[in-house]
C-alpha positions as CSV (number, residue, x, y, z in Angstrom):
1,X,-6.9,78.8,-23.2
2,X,-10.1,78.8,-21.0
3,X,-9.7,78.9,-17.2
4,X,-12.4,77.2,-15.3
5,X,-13.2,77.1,-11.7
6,X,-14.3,73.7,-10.0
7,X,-17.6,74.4,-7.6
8,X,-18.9,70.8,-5.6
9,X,-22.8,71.3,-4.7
10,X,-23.9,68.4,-2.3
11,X,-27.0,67.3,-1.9
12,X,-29.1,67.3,1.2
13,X,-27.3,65.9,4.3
14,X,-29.2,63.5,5.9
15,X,-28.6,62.9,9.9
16,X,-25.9,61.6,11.3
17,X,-25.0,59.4,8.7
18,X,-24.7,62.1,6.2
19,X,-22.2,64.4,8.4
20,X,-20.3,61.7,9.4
21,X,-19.1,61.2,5.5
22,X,-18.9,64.4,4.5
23,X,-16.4,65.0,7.3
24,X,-14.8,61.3,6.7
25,X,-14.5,62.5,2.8
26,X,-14.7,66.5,1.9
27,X,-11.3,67.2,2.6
28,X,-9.7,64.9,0.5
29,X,-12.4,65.5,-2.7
30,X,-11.3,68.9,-2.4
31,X,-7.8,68.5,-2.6
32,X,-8.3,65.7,-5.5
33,X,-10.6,68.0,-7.3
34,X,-8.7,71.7,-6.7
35,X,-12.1,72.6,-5.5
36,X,-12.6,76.6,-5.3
37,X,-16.1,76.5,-3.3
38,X,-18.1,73.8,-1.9
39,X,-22.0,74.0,-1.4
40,X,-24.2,72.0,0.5
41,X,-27.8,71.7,1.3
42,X,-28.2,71.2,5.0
43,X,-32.3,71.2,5.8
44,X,-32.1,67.5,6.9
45,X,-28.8,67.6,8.9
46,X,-30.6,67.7,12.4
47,X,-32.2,64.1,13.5
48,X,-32.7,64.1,8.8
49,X,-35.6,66.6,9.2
50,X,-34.5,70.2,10.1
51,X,-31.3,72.1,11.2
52,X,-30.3,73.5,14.3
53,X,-27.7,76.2,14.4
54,X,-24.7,73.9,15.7
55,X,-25.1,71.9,13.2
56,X,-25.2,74.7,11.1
57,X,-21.7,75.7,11.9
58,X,-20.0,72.0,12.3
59,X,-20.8,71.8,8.7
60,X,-19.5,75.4,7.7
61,X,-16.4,74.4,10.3
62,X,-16.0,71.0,7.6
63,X,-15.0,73.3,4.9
64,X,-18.4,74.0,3.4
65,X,-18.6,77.9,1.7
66,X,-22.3,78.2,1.4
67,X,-25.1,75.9,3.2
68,X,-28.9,75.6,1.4
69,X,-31.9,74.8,2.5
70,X,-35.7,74.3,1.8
71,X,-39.2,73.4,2.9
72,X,-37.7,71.5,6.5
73,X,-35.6,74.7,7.6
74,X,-38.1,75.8,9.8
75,X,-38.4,72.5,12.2
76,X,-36.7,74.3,15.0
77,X,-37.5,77.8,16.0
78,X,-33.4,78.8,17.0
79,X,-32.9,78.5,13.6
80,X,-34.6,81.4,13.1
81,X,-32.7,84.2,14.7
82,X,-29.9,82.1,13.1
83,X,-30.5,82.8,9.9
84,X,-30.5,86.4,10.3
85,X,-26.9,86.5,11.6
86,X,-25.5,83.7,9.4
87,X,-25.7,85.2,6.0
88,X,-23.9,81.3,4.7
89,X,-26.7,79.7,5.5
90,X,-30.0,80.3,3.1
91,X,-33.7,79.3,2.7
92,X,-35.9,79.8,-0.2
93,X,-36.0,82.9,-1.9
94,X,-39.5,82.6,-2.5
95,X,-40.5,82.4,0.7
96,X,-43.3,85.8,1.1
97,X,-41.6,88.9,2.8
98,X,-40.5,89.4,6.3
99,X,-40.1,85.7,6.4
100,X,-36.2,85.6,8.3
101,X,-33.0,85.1,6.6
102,X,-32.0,85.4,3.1
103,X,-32.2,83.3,-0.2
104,X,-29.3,84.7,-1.9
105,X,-25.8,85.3,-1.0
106,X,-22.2,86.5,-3.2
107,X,-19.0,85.4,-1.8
108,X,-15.9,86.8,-2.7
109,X,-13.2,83.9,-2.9
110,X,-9.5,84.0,-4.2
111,X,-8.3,86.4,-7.2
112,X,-11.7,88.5,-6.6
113,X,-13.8,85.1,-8.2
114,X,-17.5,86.2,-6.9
115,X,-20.0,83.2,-6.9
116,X,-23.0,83.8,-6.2
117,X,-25.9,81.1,-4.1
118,X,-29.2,81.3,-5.1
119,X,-31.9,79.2,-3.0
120,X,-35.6,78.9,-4.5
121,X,-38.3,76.2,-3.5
122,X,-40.9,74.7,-5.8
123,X,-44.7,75.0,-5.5
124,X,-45.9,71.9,-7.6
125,X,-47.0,69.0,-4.6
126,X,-45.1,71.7,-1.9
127,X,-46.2,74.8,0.0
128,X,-48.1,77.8,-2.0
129,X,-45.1,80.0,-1.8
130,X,-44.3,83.1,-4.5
131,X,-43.4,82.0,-7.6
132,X,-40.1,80.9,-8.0
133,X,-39.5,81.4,-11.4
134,X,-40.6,85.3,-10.5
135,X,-38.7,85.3,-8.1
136,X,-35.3,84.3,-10.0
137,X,-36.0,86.9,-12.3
138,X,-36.8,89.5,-10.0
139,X,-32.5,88.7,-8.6
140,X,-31.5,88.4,-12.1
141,X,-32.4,91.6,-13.1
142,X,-29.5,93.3,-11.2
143,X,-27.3,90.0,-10.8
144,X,-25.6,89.4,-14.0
145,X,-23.5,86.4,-14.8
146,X,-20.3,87.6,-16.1
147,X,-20.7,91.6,-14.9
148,X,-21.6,90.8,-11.0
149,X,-20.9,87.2,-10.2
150,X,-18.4,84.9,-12.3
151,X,-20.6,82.3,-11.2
152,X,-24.4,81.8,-10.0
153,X,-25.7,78.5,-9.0
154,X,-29.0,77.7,-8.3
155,X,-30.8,75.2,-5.8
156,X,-34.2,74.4,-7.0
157,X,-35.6,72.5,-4.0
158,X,-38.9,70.5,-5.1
159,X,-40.8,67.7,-6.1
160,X,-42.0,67.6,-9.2
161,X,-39.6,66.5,-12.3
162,X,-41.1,69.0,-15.0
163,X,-41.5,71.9,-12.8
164,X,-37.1,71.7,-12.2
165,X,-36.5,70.9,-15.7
166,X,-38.7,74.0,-16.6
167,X,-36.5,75.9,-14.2
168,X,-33.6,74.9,-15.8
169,X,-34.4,75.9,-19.4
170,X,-36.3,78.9,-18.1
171,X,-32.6,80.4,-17.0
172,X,-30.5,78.5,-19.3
173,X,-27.7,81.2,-20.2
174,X,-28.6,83.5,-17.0
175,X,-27.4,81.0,-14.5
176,X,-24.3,79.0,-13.9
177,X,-26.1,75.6,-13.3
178,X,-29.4,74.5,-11.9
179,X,-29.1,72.2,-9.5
180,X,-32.3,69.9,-8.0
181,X,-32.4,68.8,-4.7
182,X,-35.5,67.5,-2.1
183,X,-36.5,64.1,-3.6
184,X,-33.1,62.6,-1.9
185,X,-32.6,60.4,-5.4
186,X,-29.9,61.0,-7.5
187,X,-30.7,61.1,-11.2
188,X,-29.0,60.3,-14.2
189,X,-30.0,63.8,-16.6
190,X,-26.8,65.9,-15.8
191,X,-25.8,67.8,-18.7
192,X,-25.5,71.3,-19.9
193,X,-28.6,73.0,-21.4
194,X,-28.0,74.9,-25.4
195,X,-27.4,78.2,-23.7
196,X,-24.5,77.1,-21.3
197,X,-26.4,76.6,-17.8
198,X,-25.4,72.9,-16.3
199,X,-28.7,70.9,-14.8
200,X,-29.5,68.0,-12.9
201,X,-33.0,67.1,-12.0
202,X,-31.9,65.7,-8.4
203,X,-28.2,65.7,-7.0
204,X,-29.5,63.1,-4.6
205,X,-28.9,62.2,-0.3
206,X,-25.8,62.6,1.4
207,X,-26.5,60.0,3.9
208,X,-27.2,56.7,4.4
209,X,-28.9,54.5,0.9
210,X,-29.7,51.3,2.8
211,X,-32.7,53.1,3.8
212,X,-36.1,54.9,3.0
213,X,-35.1,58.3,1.7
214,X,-32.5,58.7,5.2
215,X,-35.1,57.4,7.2
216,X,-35.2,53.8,8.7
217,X,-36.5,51.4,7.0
218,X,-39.1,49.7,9.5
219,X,-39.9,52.8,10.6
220,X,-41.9,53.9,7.5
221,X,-42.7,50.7,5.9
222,X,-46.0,50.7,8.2
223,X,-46.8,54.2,6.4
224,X,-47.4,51.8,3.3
225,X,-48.6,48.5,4.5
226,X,-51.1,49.8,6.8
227,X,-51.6,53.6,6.4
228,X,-51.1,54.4,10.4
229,X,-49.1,57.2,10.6
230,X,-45.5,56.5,12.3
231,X,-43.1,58.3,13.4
232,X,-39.9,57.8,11.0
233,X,-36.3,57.3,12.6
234,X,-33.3,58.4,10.6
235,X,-30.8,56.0,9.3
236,X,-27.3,56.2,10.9
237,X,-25.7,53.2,8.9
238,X,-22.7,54.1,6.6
239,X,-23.0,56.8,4.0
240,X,-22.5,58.7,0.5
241,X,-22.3,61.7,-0.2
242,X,-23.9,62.7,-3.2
243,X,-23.1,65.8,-5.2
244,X,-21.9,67.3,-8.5
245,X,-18.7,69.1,-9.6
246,X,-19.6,72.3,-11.3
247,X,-16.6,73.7,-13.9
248,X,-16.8,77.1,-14.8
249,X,-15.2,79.3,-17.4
250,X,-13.7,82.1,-15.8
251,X,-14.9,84.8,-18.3
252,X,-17.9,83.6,-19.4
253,X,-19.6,82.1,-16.3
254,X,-21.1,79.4,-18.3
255,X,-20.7,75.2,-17.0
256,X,-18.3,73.5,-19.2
257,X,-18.3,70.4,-17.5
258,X,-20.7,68.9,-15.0
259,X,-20.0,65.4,-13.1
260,X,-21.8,63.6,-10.7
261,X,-19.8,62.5,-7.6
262,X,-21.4,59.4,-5.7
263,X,-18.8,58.2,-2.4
264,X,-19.4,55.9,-0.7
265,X,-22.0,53.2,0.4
266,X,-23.1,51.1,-2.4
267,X,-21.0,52.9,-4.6
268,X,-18.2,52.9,-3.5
């Protein structure tokens, strides 16, 4: 009989409204779930653009194992030092050398069960970073699934479609799942790839829906209409949080099951 592990990844957390339902609804999906790890991506959690570090650690405090991150990491300079000493939150692999913190972390959880977080960024529409395809393999080379980690999940932070489903495919059987975040949409593409690697294109927003991407919506409709730059204002209305439930076989490290979780807002 195959023994599985269940992993939540939630997408990014936007603003208040987004912490305010994860800590209104983690602990009870964990218990309903029998979750052994919970990941989240945190870049927005701070005002939705950026992360400060006590923000940082009232997520971790939630029950959160691993925090990710991407291109809005940098918004506020503590963070920097920050990421240094917090080896549970990560940025972007990719990012070019000397750049501070880390982009990949192993954990050790229960039973000696070793997942392993790895945090890349794209370059299609985004910043000219290293290559983060390059950069995946550079890790995998001494990162096995099965031999060092029972389980490896990826966040691919970027834009463009193709570029995450190339990702996915391009470590298909290397990788646990790949999981998109950035473009704040949830989309409806999770499945498992041939070689055993679950994908989604976009886990989507924890945060507030009734809204423009987490931010308010009269606050970046005049970005459209009129072209004059404003300044956007985060949406602190009432929540979902977005992610997916990740099950793993124990032995192989391969995703046997991937399901999207949606709580709250308009679906509830």
């Amino acid at each position: 009989m195959t023994r599985t592990r269940s992993i939540l990844f939630i997408g990014d957390i936007s603003g208040k409204s987004g912490r305010k339902i994860l800590a209104n609804r983690l602990a009870e999906i964990k218990k309903l779930h029998s979750l052994s790890a919970v990941i989240a991506n945190c870049e927005n959690i701070a005002g939705g653009i950026g992360v400060t570090p006590p923000l940082a650690k009232e997520i971790l405090a939630l029950g959160v194992d691993v925090l990710t991150s991407g291109n809005h990491i940098w918004r506020y300079k503590e963070i920097h030092r920050f990421l240094e000493e917090e080896k549970r939150l990560l940025r972007p692999l990719n990012y070019p050398p000397g750049t501070p913190g880390h982009g990949l972390t192993v954990l050790e959880l229960d039973l000696g069960f070793r997942l392993a977080v790895l945090n890349l960024q794209g370059r299609v529409f985004m910043d000219p970073l290293d290559c983060p395809f390059r950069a995946a393999d550079h890790s995998l080379a001494t990162l096995a699934l099965g031999r060092d980690a029972h389980a490896i999940i990826v966040d691919f932070h970027a834009e463009a479609t193709s570029e995450k489903v190339a990702l996915g495919y391009h470590l298909d059987g290397r990788v646990t799942a790949v999981l998109g975040t950035h473009t704040h949409v949830p989309t409806a593409d999770a499945r498992i790839l041939p070689h055993g690697t679950g994908f989604i294109t976009d886990v989507g927003m924890t945060g507030c829906y009734d809204s423009i991407i987490g931010m308010e919506i009269a606050s970046v409709m005049p970005r459209f209409l009129r072209a004059m730059p404003t300044r956007f204002e985060p949406e602190d209305a009432a929540g979902t949080l977005a992610g997916v439930i990740v099950e793993v076989d124990e032995v192989s490290g391969k995703c046997v099951k991937l399901t999207q979780v949606l709580d709250g807002g308009p679906w509830r």
